[in-house]
mmCIF file as Biopython writes it, N, C-alpha, C and O atoms, coordinates in Angstrom:
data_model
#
loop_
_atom_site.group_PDB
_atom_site.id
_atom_site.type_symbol
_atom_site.label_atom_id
_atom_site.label_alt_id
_atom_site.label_comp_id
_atom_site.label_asym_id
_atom_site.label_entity_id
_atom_site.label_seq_id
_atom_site.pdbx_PDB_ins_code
_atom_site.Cartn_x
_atom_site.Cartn_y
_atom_site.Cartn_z
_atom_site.occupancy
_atom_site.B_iso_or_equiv
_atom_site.auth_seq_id
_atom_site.auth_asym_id
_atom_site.pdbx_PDB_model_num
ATOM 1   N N  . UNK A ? 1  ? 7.973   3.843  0.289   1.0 0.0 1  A 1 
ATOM 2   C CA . UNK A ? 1  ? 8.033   3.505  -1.104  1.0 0.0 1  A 1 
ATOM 3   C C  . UNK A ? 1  ? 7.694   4.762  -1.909  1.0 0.0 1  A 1 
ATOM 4   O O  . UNK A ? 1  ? 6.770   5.498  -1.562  1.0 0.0 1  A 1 
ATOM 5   N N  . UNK A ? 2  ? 8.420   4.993  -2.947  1.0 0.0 2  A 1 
ATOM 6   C CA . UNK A ? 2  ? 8.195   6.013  -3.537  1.0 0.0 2  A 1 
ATOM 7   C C  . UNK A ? 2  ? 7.032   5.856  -5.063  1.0 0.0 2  A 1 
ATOM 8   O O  . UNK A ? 2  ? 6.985   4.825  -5.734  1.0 0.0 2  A 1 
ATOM 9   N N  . UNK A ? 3  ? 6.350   6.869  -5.300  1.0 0.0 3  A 1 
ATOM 10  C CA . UNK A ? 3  ? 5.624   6.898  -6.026  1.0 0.0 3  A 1 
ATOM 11  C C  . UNK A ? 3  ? 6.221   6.683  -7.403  1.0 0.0 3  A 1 
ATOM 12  O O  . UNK A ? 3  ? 5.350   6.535  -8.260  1.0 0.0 3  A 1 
ATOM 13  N N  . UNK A ? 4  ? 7.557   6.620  -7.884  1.0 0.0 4  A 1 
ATOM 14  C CA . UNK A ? 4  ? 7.928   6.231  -9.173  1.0 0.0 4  A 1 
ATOM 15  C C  . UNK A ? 4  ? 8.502   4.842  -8.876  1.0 0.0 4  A 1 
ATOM 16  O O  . UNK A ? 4  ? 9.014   4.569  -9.962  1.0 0.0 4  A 1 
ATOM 17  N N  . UNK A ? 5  ? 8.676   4.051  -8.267  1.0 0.0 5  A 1 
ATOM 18  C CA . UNK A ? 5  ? 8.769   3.064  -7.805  1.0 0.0 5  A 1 
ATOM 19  C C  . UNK A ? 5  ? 7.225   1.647  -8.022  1.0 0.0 5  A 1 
ATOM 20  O O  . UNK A ? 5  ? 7.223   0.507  -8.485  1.0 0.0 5  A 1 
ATOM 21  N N  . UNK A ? 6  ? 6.065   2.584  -7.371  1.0 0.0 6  A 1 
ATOM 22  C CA . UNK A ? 6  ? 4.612   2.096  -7.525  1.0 0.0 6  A 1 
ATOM 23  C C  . UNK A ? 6  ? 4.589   2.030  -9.026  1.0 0.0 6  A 1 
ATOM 24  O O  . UNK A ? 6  ? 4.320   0.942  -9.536  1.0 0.0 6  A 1 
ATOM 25  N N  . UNK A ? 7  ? 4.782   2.832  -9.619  1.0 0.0 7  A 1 
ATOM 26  C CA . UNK A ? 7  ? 4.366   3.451  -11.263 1.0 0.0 7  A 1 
ATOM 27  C C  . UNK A ? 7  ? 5.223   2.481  -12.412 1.0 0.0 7  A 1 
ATOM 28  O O  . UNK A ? 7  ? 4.933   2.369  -13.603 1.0 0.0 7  A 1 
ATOM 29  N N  . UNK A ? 8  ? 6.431   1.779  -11.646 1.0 0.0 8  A 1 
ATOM 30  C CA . UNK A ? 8  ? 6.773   0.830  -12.611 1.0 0.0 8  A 1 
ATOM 31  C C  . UNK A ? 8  ? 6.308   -0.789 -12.597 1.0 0.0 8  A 1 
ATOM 32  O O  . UNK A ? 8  ? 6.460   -1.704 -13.406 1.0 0.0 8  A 1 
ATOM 33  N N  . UNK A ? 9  ? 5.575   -0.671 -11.088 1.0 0.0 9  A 1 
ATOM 34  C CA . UNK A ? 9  ? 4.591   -2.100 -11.095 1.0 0.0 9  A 1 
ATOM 35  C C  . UNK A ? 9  ? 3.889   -2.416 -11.346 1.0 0.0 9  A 1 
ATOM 36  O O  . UNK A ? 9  ? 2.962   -1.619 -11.494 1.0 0.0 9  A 1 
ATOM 37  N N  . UNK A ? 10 ? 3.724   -3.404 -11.543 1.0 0.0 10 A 1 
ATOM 38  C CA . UNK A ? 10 ? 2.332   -4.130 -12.656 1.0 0.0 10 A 1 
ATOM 39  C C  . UNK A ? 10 ? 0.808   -4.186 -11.719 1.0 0.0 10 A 1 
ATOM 40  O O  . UNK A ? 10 ? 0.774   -3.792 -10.553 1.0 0.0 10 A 1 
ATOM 41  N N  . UNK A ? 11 ? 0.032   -4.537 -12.178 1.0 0.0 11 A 1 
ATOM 42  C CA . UNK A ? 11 ? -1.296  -4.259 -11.221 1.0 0.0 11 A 1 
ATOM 43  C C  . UNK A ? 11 ? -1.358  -5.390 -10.164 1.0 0.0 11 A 1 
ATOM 44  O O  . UNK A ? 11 ? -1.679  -5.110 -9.009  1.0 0.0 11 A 1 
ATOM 45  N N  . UNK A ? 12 ? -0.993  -6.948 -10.610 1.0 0.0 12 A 1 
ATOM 46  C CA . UNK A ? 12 ? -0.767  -7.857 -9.690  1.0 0.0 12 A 1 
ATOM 47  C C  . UNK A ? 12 ? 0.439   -7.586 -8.284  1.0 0.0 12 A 1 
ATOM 48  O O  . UNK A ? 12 ? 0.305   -7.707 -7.066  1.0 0.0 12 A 1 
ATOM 49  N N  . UNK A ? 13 ? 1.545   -7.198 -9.105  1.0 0.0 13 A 1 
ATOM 50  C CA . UNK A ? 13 ? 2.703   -6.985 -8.304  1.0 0.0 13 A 1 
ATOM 51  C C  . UNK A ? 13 ? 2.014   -5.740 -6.789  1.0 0.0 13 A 1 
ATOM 52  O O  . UNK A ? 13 ? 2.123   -5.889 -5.572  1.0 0.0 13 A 1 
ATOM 53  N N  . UNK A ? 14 ? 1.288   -4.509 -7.664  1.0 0.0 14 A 1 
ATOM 54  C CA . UNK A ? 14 ? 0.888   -3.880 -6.901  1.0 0.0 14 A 1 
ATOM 55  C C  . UNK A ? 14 ? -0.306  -4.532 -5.411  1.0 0.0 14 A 1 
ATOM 56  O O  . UNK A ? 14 ? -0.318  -4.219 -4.220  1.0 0.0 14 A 1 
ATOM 57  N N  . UNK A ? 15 ? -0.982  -5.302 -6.034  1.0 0.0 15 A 1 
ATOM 58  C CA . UNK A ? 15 ? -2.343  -5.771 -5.448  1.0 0.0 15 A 1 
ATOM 59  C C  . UNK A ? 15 ? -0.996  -6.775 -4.205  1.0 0.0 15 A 1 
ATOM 60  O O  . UNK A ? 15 ? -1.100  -6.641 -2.986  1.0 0.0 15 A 1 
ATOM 61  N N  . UNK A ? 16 ? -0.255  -7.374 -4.620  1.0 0.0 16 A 1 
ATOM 62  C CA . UNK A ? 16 ? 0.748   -7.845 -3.657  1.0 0.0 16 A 1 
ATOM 63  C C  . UNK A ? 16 ? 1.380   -7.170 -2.802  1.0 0.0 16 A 1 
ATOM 64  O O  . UNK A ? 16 ? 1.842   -7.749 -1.819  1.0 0.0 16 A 1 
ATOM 65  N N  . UNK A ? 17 ? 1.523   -5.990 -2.949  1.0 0.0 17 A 1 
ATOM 66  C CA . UNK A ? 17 ? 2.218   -5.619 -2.502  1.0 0.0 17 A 1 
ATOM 67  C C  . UNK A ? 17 ? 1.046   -4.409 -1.052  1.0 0.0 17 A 1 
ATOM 68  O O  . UNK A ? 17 ? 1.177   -4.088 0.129   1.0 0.0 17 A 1 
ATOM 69  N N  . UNK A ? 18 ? 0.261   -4.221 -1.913  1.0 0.0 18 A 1 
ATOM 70  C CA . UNK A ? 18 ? -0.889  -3.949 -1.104  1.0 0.0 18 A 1 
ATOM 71  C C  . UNK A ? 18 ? -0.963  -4.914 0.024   1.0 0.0 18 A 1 
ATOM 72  O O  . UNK A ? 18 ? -0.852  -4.497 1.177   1.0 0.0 18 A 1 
ATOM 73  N N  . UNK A ? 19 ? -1.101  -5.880 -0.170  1.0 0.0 19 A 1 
ATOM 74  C CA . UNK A ? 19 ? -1.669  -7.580 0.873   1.0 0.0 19 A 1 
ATOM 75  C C  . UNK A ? 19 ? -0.534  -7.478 1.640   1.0 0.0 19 A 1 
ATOM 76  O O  . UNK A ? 19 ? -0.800  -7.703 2.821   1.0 0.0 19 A 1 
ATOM 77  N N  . UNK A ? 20 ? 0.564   -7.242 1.455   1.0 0.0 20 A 1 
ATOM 78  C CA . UNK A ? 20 ? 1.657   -7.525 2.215   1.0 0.0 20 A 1 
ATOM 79  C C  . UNK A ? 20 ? 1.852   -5.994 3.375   1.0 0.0 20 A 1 
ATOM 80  O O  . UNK A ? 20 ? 2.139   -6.258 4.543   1.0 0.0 20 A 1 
ATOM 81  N N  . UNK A ? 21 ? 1.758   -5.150 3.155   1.0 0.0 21 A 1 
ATOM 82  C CA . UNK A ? 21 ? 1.584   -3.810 3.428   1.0 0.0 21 A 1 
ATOM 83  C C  . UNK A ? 21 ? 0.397   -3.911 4.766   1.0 0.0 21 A 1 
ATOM 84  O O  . UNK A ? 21 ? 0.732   -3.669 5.926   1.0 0.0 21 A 1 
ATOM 85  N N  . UNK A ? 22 ? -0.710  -4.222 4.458   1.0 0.0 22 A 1 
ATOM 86  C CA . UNK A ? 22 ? -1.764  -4.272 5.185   1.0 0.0 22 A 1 
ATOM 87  C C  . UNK A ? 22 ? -1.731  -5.574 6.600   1.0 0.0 22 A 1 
ATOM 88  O O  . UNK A ? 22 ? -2.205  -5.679 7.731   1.0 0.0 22 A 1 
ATOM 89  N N  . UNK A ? 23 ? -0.861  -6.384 5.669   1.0 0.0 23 A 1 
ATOM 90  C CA . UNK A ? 23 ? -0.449  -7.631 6.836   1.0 0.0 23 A 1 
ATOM 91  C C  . UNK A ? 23 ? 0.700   -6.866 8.209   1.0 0.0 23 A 1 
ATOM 92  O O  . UNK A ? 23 ? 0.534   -7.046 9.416   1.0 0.0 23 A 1 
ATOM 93  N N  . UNK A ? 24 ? 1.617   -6.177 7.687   1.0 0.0 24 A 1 
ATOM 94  C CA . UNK A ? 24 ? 2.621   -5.577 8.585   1.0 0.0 24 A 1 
ATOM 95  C C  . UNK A ? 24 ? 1.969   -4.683 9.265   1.0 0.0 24 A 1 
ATOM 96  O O  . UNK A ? 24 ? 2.313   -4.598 10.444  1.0 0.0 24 A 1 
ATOM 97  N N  . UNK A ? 25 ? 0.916   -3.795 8.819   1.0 0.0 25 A 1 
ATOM 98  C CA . UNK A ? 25 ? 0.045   -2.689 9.608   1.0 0.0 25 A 1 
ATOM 99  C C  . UNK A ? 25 ? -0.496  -3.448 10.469  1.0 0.0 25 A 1 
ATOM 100 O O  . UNK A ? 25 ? -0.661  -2.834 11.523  1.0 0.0 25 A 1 
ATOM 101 N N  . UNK A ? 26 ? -0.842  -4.478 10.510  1.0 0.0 26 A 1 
ATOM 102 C CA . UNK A ? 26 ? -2.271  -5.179 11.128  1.0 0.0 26 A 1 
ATOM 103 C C  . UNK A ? 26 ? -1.056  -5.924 12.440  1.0 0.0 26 A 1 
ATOM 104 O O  . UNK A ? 26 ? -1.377  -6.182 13.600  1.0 0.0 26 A 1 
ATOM 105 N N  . UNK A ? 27 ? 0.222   -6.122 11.875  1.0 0.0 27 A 1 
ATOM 106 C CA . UNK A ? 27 ? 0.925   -6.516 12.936  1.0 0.0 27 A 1 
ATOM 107 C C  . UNK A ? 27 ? 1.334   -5.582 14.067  1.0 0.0 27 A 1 
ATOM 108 O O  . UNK A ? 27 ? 1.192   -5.711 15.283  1.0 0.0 27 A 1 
ATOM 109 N N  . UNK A ? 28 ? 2.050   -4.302 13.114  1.0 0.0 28 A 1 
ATOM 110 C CA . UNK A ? 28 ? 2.283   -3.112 13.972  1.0 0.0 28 A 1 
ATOM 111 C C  . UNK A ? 28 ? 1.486   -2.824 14.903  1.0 0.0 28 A 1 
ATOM 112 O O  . UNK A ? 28 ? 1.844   -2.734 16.078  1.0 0.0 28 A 1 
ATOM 113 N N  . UNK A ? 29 ? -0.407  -2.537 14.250  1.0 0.0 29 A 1 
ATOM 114 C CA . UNK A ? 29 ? -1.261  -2.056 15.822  1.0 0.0 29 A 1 
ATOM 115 C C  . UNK A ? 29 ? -1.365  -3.499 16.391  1.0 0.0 29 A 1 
ATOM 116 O O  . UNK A ? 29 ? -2.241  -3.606 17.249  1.0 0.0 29 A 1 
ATOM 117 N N  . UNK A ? 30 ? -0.854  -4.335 16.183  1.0 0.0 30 A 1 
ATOM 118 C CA . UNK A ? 30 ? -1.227  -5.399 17.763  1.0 0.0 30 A 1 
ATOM 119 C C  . UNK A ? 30 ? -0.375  -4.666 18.618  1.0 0.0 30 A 1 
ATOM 120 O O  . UNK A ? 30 ? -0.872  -4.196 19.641  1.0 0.0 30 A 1 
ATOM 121 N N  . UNK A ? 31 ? 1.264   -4.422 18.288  1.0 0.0 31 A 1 
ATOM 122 C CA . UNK A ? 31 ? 2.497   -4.315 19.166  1.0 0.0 31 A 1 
ATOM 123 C C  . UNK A ? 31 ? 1.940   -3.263 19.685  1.0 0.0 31 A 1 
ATOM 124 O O  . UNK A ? 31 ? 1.947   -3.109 20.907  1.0 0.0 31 A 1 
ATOM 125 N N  . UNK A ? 32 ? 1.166   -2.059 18.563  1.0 0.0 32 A 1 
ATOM 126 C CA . UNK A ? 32 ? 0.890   -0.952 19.362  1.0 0.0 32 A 1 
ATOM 127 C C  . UNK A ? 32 ? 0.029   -1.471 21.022  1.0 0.0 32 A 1 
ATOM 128 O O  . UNK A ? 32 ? 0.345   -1.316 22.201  1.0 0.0 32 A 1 
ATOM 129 N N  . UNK A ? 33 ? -0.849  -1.956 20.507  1.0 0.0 33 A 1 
ATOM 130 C CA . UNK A ? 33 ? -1.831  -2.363 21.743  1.0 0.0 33 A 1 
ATOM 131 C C  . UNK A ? 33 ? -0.953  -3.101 22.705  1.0 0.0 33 A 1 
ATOM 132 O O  . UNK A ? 33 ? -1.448  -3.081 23.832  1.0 0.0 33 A 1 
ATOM 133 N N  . UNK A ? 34 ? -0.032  -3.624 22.653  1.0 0.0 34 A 1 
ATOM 134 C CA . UNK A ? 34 ? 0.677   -4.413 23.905  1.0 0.0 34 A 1 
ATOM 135 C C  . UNK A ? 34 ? 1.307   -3.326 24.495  1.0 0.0 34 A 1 
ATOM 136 O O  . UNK A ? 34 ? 1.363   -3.442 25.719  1.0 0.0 34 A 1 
ATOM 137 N N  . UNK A ? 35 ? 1.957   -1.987 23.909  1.0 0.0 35 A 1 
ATOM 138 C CA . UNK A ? 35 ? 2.589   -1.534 24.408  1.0 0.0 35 A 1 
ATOM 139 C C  . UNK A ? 35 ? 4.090   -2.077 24.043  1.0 0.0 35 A 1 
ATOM 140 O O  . UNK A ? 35 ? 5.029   -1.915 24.823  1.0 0.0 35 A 1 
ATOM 141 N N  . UNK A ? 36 ? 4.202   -2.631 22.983  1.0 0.0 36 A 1 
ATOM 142 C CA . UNK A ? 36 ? 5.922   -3.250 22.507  1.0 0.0 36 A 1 
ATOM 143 C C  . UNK A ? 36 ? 5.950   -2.243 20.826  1.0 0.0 36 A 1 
ATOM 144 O O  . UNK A ? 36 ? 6.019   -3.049 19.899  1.0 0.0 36 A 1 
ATOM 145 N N  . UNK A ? 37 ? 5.928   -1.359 20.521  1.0 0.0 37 A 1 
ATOM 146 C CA . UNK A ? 37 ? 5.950   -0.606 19.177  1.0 0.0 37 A 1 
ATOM 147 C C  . UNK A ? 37 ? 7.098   0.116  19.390  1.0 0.0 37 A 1 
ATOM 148 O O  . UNK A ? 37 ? 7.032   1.254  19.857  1.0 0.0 37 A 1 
ATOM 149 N N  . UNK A ? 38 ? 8.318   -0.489 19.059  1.0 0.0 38 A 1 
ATOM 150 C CA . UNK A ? 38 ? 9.272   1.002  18.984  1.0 0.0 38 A 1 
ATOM 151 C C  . UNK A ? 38 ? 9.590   1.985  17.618  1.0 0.0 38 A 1 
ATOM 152 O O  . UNK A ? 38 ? 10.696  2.514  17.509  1.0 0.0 38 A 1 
ATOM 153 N N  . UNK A ? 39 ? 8.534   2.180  16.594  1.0 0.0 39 A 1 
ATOM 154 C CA . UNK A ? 39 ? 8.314   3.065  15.608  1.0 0.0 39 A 1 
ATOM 155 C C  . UNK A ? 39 ? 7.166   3.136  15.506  1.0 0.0 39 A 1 
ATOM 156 O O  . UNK A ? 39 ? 6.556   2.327  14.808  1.0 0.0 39 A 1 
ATOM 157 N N  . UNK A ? 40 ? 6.596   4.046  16.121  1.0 0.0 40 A 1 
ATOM 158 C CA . UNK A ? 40 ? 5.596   4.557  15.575  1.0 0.0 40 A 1 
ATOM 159 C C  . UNK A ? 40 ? 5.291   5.137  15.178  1.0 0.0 40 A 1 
ATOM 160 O O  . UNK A ? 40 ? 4.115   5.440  15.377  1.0 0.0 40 A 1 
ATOM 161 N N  . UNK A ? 41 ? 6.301   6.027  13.976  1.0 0.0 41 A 1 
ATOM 162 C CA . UNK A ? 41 ? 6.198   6.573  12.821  1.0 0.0 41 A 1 
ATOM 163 C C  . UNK A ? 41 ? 6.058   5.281  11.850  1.0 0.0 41 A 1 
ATOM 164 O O  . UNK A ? 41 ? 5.913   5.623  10.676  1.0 0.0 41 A 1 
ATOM 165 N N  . UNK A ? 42 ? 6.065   4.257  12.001  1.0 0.0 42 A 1 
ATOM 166 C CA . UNK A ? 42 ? 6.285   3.288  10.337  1.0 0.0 42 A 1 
ATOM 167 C C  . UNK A ? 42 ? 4.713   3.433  10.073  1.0 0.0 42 A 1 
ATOM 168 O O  . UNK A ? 42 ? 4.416   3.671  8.902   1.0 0.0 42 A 1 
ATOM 169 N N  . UNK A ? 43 ? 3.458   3.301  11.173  1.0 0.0 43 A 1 
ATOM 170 C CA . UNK A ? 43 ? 2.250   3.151  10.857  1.0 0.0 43 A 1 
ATOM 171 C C  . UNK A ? 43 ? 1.903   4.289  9.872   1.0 0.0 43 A 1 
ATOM 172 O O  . UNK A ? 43 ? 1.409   4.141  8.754   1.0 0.0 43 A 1 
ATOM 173 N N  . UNK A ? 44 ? 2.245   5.457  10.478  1.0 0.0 44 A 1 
ATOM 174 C CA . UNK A ? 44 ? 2.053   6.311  9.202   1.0 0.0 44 A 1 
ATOM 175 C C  . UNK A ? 44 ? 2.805   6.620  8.194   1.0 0.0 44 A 1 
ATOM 176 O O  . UNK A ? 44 ? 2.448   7.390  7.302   1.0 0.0 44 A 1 
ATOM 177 N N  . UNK A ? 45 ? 4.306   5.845  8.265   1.0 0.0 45 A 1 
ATOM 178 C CA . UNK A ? 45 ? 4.457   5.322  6.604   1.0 0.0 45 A 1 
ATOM 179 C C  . UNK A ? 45 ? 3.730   4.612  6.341   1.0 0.0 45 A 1 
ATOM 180 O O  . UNK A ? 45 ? 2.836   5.189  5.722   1.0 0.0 45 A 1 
ATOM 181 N N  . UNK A ? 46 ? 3.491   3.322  6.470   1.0 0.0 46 A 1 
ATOM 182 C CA . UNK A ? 46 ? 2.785   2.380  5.816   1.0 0.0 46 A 1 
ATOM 183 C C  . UNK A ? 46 ? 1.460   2.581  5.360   1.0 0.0 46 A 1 
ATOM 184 O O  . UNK A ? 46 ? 0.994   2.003  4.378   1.0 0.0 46 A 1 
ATOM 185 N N  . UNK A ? 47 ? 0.626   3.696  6.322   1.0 0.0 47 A 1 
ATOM 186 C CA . UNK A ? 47 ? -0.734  4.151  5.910   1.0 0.0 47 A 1 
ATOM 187 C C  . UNK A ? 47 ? -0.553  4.795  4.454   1.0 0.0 47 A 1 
ATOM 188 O O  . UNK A ? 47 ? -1.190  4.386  3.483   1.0 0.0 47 A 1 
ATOM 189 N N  . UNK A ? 48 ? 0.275   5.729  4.400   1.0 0.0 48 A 1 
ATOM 190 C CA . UNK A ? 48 ? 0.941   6.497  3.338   1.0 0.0 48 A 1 
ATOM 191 C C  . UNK A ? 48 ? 1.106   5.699  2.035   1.0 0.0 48 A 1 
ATOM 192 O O  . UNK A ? 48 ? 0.394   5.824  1.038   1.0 0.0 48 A 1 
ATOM 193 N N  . UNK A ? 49 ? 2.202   4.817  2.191   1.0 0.0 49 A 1 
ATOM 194 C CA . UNK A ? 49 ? 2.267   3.899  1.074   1.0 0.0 49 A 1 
ATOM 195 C C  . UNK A ? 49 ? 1.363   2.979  0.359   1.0 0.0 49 A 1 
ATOM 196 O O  . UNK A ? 49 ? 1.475   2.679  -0.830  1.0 0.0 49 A 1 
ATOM 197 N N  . UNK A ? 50 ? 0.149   2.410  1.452   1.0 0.0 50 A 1 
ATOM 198 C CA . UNK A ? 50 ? -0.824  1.917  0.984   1.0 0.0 50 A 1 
ATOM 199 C C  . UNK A ? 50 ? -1.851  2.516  0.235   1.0 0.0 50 A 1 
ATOM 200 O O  . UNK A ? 50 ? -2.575  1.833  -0.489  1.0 0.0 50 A 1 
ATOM 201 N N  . UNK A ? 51 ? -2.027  4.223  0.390   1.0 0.0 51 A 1 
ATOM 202 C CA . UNK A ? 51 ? -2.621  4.861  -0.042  1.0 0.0 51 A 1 
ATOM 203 C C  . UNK A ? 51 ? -2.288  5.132  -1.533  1.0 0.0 51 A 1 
ATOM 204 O O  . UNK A ? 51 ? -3.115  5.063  -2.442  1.0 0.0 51 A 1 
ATOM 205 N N  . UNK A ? 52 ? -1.188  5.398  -1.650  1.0 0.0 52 A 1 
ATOM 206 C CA . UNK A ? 52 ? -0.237  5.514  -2.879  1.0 0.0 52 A 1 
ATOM 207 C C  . UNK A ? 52 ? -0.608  4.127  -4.004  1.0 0.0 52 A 1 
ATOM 208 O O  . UNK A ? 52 ? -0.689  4.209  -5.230  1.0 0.0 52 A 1 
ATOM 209 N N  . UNK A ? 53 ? -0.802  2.815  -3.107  1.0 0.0 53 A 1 
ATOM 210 C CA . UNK A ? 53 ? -0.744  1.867  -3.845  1.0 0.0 53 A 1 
ATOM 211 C C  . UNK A ? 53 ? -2.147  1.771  -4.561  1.0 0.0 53 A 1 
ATOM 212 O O  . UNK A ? 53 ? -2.544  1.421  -5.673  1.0 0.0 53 A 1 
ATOM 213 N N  . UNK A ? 54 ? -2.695  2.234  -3.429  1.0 0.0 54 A 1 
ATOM 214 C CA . UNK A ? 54 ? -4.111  2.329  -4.099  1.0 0.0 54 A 1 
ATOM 215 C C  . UNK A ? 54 ? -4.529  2.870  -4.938  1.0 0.0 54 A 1 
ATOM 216 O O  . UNK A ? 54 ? -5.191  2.301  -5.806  1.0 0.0 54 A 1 
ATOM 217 N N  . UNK A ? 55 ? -4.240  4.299  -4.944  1.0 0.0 55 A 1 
ATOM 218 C CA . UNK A ? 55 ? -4.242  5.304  -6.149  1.0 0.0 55 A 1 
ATOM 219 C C  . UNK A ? 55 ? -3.596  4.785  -7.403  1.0 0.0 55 A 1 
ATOM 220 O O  . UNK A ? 55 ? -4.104  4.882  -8.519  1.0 0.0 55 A 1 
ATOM 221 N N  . UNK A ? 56 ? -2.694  4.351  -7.195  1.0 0.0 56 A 1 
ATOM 222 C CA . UNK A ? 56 ? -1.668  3.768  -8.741  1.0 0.0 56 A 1 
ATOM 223 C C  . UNK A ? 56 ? -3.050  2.349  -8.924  1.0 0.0 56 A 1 
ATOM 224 O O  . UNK A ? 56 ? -3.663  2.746  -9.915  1.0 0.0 56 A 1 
ATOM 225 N N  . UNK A ? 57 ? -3.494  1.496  -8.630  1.0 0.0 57 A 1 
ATOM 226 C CA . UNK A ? 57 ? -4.725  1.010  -8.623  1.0 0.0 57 A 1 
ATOM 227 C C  . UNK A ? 57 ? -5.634  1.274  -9.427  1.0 0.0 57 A 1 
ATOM 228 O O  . UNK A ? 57 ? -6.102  0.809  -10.466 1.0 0.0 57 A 1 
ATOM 229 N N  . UNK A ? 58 ? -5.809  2.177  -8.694  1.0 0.0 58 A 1 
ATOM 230 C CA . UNK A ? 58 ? -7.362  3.098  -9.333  1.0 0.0 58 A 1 
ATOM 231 C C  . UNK A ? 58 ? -7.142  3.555  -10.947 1.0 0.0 58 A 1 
ATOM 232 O O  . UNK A ? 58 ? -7.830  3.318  -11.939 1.0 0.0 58 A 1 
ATOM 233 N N  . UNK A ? 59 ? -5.842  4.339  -10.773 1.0 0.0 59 A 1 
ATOM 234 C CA . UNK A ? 59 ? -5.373  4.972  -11.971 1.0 0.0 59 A 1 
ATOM 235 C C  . UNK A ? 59 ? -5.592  3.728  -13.290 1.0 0.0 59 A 1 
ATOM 236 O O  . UNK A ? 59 ? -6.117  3.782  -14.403 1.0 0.0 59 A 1 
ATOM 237 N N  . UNK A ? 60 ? -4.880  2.607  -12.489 1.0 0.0 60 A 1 
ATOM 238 C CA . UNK A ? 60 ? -4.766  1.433  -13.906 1.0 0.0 60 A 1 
ATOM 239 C C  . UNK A ? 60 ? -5.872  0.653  -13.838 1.0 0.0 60 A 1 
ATOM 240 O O  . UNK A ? 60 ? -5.781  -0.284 -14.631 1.0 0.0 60 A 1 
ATOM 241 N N  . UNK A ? 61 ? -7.071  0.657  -13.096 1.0 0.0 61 A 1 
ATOM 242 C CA . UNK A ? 61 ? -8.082  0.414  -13.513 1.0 0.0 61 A 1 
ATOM 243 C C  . UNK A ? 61 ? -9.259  1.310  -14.263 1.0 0.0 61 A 1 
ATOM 244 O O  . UNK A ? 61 ? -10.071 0.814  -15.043 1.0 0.0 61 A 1 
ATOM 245 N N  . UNK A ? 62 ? -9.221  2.544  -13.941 1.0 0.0 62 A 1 
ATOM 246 C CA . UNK A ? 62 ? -9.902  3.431  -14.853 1.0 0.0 62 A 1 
ATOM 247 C C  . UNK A ? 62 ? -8.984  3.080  -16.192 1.0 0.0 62 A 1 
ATOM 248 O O  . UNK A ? 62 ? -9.491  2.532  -17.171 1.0 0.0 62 A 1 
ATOM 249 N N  . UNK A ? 63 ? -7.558  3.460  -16.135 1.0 0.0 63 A 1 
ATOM 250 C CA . UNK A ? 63 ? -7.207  2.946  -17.679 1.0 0.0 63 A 1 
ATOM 251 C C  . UNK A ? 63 ? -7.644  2.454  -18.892 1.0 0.0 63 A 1 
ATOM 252 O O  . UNK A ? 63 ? -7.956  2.823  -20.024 1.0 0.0 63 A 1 
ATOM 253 N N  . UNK A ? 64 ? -7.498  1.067  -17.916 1.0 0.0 64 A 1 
ATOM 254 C CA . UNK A ? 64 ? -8.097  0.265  -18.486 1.0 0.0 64 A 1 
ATOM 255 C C  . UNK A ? 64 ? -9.752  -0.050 -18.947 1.0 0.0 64 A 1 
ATOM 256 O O  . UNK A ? 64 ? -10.130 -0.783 -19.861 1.0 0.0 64 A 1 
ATOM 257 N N  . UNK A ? 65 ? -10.745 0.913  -17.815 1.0 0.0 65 A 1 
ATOM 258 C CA . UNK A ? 65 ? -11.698 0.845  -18.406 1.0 0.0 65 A 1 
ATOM 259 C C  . UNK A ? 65 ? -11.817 1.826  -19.808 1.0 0.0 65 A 1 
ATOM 260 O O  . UNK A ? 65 ? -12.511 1.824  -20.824 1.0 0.0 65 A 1 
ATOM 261 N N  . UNK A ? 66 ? -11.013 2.440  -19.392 1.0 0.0 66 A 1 
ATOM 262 C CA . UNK A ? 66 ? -11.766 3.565  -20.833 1.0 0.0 66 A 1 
ATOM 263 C C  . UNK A ? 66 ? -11.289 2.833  -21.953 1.0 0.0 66 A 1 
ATOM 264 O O  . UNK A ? 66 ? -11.931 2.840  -23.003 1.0 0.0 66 A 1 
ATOM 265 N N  . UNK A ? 67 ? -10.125 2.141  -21.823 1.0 0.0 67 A 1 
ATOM 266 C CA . UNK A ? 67 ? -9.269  1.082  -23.430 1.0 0.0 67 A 1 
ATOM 267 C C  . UNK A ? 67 ? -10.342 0.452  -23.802 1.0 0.0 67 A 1 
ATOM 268 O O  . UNK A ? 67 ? -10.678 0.446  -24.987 1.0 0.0 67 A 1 
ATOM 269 N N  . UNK A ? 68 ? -11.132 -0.253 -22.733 1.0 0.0 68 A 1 
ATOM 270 C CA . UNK A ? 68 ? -11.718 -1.233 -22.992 1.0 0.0 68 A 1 
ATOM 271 C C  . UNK A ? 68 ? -13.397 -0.323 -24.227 1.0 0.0 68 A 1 
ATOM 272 O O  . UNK A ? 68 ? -14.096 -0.901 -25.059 1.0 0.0 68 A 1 
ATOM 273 N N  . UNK A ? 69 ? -13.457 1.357  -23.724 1.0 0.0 69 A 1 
ATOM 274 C CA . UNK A ? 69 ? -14.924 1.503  -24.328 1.0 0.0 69 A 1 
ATOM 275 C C  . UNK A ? 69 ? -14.864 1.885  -26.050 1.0 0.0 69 A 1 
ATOM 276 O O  . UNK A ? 69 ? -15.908 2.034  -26.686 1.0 0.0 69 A 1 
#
């Protein structure tokens, strides 16, 4: 997912999209652990993208705190 992509989502959409992100990681290392993973480059996309999501996060919650002082 690209970072201008994150930047046009809303903070809910994001926080969803976070939850959903973290659900597929959490699936990926099971397969890893069985030994059934045939990408194991996606984990470190997905680490990547979640990170991203987070930051766009952070960003619109500081935002918003300073609107709010």
């Amino acid at each position: 997912m690209k970072m201008s992509e994150i930047r046009d989502k809303s903070f809910t959409e994001l926080q969803a999209a976070g939850r959903d992100l973290r659900q597929e990681m959490f699936n990926l290392r099971l397969q890893q652990a069985s030994a059934q993973l045939e990408k194991p480059a996606r984990l470190r996309t997905i680490r990547k993208d979640i990170a991203r999501i987070e930051t766009q996060i952070s960003a619109l919650r500081n935002k918003s705190a300073k609107a709010a002082k």
